[in-house]
Backbone bond lengths (Angstrom), bond angles and torsions (degrees), N, CA, C in turn:
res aa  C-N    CA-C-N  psi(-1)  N-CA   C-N-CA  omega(-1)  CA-C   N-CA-C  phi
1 X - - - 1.467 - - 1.526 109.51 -
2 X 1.385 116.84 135.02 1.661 94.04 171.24 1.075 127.01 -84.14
3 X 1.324 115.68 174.77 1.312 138.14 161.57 1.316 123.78 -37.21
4 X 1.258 120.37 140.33 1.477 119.16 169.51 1.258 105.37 -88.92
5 X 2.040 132.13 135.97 1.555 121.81 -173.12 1.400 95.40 -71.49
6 X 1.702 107.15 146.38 1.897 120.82 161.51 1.731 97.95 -51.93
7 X 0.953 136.82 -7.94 1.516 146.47 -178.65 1.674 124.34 -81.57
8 X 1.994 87.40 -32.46 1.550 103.19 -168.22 1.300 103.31 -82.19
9 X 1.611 141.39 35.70 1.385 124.42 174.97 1.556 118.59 -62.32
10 X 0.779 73.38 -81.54 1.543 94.04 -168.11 1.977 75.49 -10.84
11 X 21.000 116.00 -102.91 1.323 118.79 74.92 1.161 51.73 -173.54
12 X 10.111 126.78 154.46 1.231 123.82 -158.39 1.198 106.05 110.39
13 X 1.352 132.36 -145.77 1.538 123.82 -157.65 1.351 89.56 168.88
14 X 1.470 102.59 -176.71 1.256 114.92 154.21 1.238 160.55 3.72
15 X 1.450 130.52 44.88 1.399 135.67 -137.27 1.699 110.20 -82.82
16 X 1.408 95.24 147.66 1.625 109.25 -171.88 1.539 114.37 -137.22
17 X 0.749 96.42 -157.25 2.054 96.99 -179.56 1.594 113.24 -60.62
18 X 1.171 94.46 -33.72 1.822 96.07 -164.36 1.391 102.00 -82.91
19 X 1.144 141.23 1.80 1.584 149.14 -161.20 1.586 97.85 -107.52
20 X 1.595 131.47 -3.37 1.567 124.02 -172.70 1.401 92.67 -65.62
21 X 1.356 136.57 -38.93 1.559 138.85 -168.89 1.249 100.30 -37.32
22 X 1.284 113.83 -61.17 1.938 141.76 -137.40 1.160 65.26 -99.06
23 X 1.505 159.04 -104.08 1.290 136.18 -78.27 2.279 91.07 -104.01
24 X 1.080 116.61 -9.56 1.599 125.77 154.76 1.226 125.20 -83.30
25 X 1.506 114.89 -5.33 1.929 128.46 -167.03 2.154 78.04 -85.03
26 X 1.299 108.91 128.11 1.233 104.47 159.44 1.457 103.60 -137.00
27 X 1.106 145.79 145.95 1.628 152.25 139.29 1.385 94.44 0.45
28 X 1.164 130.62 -79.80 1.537 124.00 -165.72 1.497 102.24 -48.25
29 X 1.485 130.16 -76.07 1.389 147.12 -155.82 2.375 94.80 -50.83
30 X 1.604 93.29 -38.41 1.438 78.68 -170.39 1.540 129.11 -91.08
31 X 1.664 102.07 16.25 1.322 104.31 179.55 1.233 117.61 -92.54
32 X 1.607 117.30 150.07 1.556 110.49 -157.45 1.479 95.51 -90.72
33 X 1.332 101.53 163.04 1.722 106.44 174.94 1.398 130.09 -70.30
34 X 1.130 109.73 -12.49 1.347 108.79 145.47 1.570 142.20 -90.08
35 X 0.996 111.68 95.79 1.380 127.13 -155.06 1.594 107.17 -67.99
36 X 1.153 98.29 177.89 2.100 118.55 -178.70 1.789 90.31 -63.31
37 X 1.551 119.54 146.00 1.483 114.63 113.35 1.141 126.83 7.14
38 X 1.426 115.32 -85.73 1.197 132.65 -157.76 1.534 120.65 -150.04
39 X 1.295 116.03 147.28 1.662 98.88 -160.97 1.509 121.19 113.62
40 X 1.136 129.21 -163.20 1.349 124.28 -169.77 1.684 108.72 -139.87
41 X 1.426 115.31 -10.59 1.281 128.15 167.36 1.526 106.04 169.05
42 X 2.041 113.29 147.78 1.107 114.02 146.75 1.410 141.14 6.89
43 X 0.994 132.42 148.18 1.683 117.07 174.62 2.257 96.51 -89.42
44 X 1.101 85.77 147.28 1.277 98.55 176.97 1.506 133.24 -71.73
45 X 1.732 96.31 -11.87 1.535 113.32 -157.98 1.946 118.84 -50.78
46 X 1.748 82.05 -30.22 1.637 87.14 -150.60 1.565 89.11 -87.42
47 X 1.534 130.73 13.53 1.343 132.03 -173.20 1.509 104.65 -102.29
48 X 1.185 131.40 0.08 1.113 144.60 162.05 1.296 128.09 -78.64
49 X 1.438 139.31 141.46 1.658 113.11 176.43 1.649 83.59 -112.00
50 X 1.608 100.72 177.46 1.499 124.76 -166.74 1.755 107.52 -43.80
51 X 1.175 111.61 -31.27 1.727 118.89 -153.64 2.122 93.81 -97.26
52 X 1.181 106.91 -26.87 1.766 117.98 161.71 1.122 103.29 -93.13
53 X 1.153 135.91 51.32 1.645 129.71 144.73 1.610 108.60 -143.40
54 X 1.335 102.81 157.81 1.281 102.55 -160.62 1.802 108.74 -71.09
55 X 1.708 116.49 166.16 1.491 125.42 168.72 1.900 105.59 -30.06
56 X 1.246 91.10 139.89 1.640 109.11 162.75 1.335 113.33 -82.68
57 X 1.433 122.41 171.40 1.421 136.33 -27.89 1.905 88.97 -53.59
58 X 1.810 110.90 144.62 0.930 104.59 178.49 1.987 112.25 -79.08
59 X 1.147 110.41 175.68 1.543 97.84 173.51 1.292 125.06 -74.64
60 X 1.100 139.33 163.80 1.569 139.97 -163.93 1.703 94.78 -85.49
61 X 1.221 151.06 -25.72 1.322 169.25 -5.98 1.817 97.56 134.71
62 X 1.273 108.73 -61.11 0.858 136.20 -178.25 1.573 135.05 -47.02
63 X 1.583 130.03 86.68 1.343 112.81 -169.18 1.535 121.85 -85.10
64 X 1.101 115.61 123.40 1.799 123.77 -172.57 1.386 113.81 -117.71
65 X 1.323 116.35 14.20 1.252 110.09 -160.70 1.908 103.12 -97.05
66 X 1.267 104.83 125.19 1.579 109.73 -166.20 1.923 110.54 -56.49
67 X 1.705 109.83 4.36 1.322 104.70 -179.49 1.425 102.07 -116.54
68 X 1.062 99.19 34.32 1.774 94.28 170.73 1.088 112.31 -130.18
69 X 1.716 121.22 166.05 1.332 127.82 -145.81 1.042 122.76 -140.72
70 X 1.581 170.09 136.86 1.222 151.95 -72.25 1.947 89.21 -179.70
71 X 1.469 113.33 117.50 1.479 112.78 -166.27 1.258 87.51 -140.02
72 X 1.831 115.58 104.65 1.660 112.19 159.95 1.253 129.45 -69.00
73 X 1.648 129.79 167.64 1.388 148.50 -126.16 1.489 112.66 -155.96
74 X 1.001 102.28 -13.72 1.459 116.64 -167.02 1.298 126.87 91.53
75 X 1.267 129.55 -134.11 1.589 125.70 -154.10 1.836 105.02 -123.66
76 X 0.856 113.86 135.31 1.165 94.71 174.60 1.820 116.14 -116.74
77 X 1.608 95.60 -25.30 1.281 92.83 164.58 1.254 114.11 -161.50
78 X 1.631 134.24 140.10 1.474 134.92 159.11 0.921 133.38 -101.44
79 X 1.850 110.29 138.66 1.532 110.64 -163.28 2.021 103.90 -131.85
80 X 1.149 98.79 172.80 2.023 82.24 177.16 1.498 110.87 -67.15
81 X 1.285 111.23 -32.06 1.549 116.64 -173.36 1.416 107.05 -96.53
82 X 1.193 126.99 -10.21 1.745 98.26 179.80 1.781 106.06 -168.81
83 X 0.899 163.85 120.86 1.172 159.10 155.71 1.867 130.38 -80.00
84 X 1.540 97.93 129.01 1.513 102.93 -153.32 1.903 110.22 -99.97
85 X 1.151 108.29 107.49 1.429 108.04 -179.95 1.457 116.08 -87.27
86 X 1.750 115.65 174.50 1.646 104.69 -162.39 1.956 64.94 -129.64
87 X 1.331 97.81 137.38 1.057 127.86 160.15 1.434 143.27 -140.08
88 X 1.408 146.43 131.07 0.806 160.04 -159.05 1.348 124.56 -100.12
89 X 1.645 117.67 111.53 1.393 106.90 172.47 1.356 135.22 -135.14
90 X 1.099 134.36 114.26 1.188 147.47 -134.71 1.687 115.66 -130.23
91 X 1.279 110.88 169.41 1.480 106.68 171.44 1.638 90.45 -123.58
92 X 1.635 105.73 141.41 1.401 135.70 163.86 2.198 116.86 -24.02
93 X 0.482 132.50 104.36 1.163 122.76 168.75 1.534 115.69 87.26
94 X 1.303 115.51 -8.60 1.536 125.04 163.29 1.327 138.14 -91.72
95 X 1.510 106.11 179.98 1.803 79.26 164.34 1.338 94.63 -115.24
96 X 1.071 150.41 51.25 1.474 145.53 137.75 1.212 123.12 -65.89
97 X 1.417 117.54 93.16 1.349 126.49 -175.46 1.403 108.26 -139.18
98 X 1.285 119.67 155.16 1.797 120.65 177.68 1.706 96.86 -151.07
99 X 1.029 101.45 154.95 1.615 111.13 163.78 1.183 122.98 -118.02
100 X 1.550 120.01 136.10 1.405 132.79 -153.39 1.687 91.72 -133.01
101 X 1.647 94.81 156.87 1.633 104.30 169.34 1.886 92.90 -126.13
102 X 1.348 70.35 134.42 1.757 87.32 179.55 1.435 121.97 -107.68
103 X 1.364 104.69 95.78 2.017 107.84 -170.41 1.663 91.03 -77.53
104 X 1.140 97.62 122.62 1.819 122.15 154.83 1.202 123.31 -103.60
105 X 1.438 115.37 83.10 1.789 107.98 162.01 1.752 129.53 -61.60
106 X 1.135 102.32 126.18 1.645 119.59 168.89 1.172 90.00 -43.59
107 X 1.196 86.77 -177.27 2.065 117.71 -175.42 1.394 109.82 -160.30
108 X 1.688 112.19 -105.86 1.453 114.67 -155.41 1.676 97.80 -83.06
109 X 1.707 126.29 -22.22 1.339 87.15 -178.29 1.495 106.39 -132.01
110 X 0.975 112.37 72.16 1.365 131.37 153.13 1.809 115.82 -139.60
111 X 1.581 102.63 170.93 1.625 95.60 177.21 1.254 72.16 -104.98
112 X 1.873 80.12 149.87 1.849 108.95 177.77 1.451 120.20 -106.25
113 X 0.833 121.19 102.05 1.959 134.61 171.49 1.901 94.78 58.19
114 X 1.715 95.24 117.69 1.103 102.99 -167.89 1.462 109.80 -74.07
115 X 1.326 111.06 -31.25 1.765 113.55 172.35 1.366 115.22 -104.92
116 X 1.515 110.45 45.86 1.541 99.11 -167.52 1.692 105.89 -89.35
117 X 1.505 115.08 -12.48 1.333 94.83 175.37 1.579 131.24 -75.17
118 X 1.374 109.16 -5.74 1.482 97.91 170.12 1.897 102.53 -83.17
119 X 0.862 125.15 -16.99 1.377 133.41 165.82 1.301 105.56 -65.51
120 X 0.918 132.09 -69.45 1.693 132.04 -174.20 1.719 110.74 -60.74
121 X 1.353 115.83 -8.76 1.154 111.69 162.18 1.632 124.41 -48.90
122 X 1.396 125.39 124.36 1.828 129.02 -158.09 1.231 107.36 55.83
123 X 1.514 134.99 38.56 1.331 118.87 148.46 1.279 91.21 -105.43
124 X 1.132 176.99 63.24 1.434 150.86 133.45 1.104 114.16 -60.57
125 X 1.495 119.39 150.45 1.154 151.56 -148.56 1.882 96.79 -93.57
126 X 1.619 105.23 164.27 1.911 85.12 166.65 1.249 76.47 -115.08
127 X 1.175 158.37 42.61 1.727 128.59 119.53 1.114 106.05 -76.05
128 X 1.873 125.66 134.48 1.355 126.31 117.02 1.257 135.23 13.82
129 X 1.464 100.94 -67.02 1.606 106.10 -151.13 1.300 107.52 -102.89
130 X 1.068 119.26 -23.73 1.878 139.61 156.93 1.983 98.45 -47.02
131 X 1.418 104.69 -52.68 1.369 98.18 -163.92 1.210 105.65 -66.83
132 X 1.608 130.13 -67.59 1.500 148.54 151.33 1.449 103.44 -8.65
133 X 1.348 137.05 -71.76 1.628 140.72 144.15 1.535 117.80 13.19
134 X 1.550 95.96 -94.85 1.152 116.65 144.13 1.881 141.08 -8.04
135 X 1.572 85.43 -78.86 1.850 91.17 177.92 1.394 103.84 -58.84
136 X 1.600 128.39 -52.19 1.282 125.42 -177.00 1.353 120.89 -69.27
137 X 1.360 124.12 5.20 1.191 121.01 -162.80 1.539 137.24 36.62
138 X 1.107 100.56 58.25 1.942 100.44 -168.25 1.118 104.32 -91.92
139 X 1.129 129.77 170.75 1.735 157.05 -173.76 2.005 97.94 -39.59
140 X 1.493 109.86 -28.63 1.790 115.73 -155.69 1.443 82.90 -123.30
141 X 1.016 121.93 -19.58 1.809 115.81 -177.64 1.543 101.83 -85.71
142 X 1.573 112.08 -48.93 1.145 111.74 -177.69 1.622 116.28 -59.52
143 X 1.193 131.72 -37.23 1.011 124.86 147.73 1.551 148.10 -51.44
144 X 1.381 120.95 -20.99 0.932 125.98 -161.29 1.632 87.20 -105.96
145 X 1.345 132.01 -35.95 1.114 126.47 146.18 1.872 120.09 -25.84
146 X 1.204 100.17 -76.30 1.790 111.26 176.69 1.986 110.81 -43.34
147 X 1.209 97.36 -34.89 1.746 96.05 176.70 1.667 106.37 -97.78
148 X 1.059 117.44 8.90 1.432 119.19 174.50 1.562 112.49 -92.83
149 X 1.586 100.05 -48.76 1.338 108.02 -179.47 1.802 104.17 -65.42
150 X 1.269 115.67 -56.22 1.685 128.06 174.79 1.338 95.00 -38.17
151 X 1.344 159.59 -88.86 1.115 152.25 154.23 1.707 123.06 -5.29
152 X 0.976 118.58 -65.51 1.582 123.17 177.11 1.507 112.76 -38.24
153 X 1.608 106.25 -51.35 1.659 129.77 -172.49 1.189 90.88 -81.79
154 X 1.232 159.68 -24.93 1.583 150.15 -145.15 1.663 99.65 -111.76
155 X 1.335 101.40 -32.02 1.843 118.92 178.10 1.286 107.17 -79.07
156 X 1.110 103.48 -44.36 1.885 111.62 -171.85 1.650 111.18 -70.67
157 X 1.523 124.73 -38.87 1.314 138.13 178.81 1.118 86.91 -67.16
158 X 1.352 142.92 -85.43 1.360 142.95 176.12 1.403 109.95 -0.48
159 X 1.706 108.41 -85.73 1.705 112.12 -175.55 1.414 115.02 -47.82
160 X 1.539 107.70 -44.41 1.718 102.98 -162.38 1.758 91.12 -58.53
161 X 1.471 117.76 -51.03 1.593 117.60 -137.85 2.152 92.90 -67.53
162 X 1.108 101.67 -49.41 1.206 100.71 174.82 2.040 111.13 -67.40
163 X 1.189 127.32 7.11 1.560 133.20 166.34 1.503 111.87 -97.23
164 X 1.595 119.58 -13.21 1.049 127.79 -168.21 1.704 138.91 93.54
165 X 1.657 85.98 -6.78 1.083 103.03 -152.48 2.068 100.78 -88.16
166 X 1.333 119.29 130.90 1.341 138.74 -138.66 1.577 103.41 -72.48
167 X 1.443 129.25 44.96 1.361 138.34 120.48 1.290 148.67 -29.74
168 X 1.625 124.76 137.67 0.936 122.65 -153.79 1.835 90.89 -87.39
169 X 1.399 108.54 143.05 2.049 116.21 -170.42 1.878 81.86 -54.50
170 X 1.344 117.91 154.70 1.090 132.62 154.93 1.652 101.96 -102.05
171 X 1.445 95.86 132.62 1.534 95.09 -177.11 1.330 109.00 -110.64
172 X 1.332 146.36 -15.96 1.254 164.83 106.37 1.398 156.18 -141.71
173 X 1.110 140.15 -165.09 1.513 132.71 179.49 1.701 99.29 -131.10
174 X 1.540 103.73 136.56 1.557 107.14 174.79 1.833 94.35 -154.01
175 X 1.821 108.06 103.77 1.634 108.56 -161.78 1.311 118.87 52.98
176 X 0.912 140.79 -139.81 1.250 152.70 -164.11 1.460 104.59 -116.89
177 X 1.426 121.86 50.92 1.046 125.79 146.33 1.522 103.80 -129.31
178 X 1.689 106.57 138.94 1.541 103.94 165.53 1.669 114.37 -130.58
179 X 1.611 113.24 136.48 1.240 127.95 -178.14 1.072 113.85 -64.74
180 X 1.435 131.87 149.31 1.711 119.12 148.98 1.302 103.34 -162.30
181 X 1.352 95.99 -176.23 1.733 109.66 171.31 1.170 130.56 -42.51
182 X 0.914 160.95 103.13 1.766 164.91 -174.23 1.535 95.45 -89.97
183 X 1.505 84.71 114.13 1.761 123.13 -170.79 1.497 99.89 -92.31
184 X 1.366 102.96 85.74 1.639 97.03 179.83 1.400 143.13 156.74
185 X 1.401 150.50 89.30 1.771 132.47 -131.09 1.133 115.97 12.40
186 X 1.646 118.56 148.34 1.391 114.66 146.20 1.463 120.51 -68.59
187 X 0.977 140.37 -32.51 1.559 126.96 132.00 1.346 132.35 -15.53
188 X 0.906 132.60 -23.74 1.653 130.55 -162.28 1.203 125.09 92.68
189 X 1.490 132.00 5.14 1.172 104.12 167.19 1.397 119.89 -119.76
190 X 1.617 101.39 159.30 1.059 114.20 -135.79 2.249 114.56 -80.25
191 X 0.940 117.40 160.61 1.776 92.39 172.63 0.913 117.89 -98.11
192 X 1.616 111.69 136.74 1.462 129.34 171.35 1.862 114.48 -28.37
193 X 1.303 111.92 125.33 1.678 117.24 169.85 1.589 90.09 -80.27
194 X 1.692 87.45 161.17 1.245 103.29 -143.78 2.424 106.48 -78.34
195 X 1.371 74.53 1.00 1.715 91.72 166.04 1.038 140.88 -50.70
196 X 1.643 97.34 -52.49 1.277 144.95 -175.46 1.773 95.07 -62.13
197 X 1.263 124.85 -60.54 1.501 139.59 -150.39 1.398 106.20 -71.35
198 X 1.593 127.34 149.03 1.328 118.40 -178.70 1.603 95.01 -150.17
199 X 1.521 137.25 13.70 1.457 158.32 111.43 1.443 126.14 -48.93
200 X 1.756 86.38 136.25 1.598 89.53 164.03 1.381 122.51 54.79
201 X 1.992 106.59 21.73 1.196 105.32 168.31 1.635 139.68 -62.10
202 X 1.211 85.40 -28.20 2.127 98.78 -176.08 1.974 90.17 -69.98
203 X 0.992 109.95 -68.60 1.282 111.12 -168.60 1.858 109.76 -42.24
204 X 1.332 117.57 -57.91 1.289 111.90 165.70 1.908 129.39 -59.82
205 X 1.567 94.59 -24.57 1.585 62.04 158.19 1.434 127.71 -99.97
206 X 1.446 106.83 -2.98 1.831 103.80 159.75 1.308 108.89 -42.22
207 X 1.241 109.46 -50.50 1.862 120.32 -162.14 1.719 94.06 -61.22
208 X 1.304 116.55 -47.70 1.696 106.27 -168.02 1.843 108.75 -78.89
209 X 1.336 88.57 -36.33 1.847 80.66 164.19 1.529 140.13 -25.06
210 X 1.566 90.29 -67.17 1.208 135.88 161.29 1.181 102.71 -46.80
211 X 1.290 141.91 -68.51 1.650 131.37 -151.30 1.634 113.21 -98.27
212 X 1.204 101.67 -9.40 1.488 123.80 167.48 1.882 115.02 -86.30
213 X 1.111 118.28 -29.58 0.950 106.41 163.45 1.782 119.07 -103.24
214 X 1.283 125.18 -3.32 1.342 107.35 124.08 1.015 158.56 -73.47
215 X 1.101 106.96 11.60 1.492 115.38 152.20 1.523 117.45 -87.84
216 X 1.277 105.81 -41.64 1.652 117.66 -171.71 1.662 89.10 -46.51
217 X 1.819 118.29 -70.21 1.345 120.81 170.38 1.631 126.72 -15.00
218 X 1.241 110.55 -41.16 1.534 128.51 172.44 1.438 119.48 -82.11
219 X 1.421 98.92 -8.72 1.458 82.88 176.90 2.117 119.90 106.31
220 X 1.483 83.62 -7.70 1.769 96.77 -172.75 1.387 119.32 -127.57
221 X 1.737 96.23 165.31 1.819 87.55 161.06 1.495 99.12 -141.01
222 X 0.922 98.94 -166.79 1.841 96.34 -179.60 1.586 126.94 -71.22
223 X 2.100 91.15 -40.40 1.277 87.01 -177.70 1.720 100.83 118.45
224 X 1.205 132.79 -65.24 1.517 135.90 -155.32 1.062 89.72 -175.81
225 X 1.642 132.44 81.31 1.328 132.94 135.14 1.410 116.98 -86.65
226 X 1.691 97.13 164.54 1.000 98.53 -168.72 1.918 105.94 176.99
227 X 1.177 109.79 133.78 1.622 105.24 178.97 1.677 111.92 -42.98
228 X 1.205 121.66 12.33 1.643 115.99 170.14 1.438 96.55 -112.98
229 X 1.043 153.26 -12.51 1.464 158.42 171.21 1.308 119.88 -99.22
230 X 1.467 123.28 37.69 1.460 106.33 -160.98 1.607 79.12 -179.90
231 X 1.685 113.26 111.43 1.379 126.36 179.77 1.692 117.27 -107.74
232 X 1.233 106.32 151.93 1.586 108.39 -164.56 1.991 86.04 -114.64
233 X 1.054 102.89 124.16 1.612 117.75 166.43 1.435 119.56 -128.03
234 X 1.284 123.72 124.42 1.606 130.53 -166.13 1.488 103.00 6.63
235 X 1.608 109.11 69.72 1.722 130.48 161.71 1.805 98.58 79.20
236 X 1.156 107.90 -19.31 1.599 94.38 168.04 1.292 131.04 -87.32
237 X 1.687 116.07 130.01 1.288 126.21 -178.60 1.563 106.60 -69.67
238 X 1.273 124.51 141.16 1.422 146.24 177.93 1.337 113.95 -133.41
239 X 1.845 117.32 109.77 1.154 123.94 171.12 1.944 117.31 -78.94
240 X 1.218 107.38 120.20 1.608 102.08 -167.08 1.947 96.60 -116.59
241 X 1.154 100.94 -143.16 2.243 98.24 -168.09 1.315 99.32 22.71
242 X 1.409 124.62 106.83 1.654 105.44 156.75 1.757 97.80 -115.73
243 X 1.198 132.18 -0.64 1.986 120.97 -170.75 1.255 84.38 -41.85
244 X 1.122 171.68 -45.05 1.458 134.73 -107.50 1.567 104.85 -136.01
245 X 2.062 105.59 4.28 1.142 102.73 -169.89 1.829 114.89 -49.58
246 X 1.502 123.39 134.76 1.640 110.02 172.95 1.866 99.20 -110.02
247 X 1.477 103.60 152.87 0.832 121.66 140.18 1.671 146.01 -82.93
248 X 1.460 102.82 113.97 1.717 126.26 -134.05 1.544 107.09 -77.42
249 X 1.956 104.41 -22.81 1.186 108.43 175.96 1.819 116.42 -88.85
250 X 1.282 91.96 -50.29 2.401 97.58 176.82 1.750 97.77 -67.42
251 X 1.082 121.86 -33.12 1.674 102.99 -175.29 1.148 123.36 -90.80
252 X 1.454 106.93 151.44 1.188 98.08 -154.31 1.826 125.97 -89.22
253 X 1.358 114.02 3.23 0.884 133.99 145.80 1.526 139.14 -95.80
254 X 1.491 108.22 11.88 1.446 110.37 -170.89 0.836 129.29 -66.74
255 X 1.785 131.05 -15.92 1.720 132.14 148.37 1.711 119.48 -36.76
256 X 1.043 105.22 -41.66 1.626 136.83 -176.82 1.315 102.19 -50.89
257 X 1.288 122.81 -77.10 1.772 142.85 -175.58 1.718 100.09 -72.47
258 X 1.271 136.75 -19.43 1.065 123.82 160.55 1.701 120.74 -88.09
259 X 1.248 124.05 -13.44 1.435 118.69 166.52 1.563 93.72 -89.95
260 X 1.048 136.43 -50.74 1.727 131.60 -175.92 1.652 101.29 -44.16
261 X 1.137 128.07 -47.56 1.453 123.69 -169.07 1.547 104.53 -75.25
262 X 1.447 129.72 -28.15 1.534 118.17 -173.39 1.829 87.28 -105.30
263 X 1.004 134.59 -5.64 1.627 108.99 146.95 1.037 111.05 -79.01
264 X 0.561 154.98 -19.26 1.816 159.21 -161.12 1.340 105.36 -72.06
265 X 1.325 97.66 -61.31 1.790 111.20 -156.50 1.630 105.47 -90.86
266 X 1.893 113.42 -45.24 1.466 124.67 -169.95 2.055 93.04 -64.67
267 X 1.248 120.07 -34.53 1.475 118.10 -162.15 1.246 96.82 -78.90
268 X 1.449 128.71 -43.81 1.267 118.43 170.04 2.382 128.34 -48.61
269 X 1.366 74.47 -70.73 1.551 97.61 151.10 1.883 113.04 -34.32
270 X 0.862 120.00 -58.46 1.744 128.47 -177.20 1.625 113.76 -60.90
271 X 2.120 106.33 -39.16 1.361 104.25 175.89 1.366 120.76 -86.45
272 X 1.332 112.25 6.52 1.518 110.16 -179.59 1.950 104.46 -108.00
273 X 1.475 110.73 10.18 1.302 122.90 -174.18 1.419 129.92 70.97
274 X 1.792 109.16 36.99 1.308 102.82 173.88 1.954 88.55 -101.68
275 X 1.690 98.86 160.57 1.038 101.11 -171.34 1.426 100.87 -84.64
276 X 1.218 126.77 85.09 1.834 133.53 164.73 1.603 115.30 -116.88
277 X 1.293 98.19 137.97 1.560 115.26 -173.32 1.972 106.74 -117.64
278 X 1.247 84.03 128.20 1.853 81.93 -179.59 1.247 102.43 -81.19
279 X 1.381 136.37 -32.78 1.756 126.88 -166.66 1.895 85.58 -73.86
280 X 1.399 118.87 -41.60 1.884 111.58 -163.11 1.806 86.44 -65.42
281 X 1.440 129.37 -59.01 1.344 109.27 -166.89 0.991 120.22 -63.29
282 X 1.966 133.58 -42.08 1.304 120.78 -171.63 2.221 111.33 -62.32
283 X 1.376 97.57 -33.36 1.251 98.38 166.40 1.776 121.58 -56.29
284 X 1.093 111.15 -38.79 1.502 113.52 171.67 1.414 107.60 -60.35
285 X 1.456 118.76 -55.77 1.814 118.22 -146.42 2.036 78.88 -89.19
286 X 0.930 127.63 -34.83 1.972 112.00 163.13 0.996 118.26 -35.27
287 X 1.443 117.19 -65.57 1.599 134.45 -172.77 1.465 93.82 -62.03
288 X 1.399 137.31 -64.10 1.741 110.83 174.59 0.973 138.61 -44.41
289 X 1.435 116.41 -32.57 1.432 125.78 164.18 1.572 120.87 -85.60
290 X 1.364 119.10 13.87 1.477 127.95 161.98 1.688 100.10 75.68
291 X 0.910 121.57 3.84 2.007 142.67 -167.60 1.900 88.72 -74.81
292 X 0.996 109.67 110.60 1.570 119.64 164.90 1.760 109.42 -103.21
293 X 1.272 114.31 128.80 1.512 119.18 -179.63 1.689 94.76 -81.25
């Protein structure tokens, strides 16, 4: 069984009226009452359709097999908007097993992303009453919020992982829970954020350079980077939180969130003595995105 990380204290589009079904479908609500053998539930896989599971060819890594079963681990991390468990899924009597981190967004009783409305800027819904929902935050807004964001991040892992860009595989979305890669021992523990690290700095920020201005190329930025969002695994950088990815060209602040993300990260980077400049990067990741100040 693994380990719990020294860290752990403490996986669609556009949604409209016809999505209230899906946006109440949760992992818990859809497991049948007859439970696994062994384990803590079913595998979730087959609760997904083709367009909620992650890019093809899937990984070899990967368990799909409809007789395997889903055994939690505990917590690996808490956030206001969503909390990420390490889970395990395996088939019965084999050794086919993989480990997954399972982001669960809140809903009705928590507050949901304290600055999310400049983020939610160009997502509106074409219902009305979804949007109205929404702005007021009610009990069905607040939710539909929580499966909006679960979606955004589930789309965005998607594009980057198939862009190349050094993401954890999304393995799927089922409600407002999303699967993915578990960044970290086969044991369980978990990898150091990039905070934590005081190695192999020059080399990693080549690596974020690099993956930051493919995105800029695309048209994006993350949104809220930052050395707590961004994991170091045997010398590889791993971009993790993506809900909040914006698009730098339709929003209307997206110059904004793309110089905030290369101060963010280059100022950090600068006090530990790599030679990085936030005015030289935000000027770089502009110029990819064709963005003239």
């Amino acid at each position: 069984m693994p380990k719990h990380s020294q860290h752990r204290t403490r996986g669609k589009h556009a949604l409209d009226a016809d999505d209230i079904a899906w946006l109440e479908s949760t992992p818990d609500t859809a497991i049948a009452d007859d439970g696994p053998p062994e384990g803590d539930r079913w595998s979730t896989w087959d609760q997904s359709t083709p367009t909620e599971k992650g890019p093809r060819p899937y990984p070899d890594w990967l368990v799909t097999e409809l007789a395997a079963v889903d055994t939690e681990h505990g917590v690996l991390k808490t956030g206001k908007e969503a909390d990420v468990h390490l889970i395990s899924r395996g088939v019965p009597g084999t050794d086919r097993v993989c480990l997954l981190a399972a982001k669960r967004y809140r809903s009705t009783e928590h507050r949901l992303f304290h600055r999310d409305s400049g983020y939610l800027e160009g997502r509106r819904t074409r219902d009305n009453r979804m949007n109205r929902a929404m702005a007021s935050r009610t009990a069905f807004g607040r939710q539909a919020i929580a499966a909006q964001w679960a979606v955004a991040e589930f789309g965005a892992l998607c594009r980057l992982w198939e862009l190349g860009v050094p993401v954890p595989y999304p393995v799927q979305i089922v409600g407002t829970e999303i699967l993915q890669e578990f960044i970290g021992t086969p044991d369980g523990y978990a990898a150091p954020r990039l905070a934590q690290v005081s190695e192999g700095l020059d080399d990693l920020w080549e690596q974020l350079v690099a993956a930051m201005a493919t995105l800029a190329r695309e048209g994006l930025a993350h949104g809220d980077l930052s050395p707590y969002n961004l994991l170091v695994h045997d010398g590889r950088l791993v971009i993790i939180d993506l809900p909040q990815i914006v698009d730098v060209i339709a929003h209307p602040a997206g110059p904004s969130f793309l110089d905030r993300d290369a101060r963010n990260v280059a100022t950090w980077f600068a006090a530990k003595g790599v030679p990085a400049d936030p005015d030289s990067l935000a000027e770089l990741l502009r110029a990819e995105t064709g963005i003239i100040r």
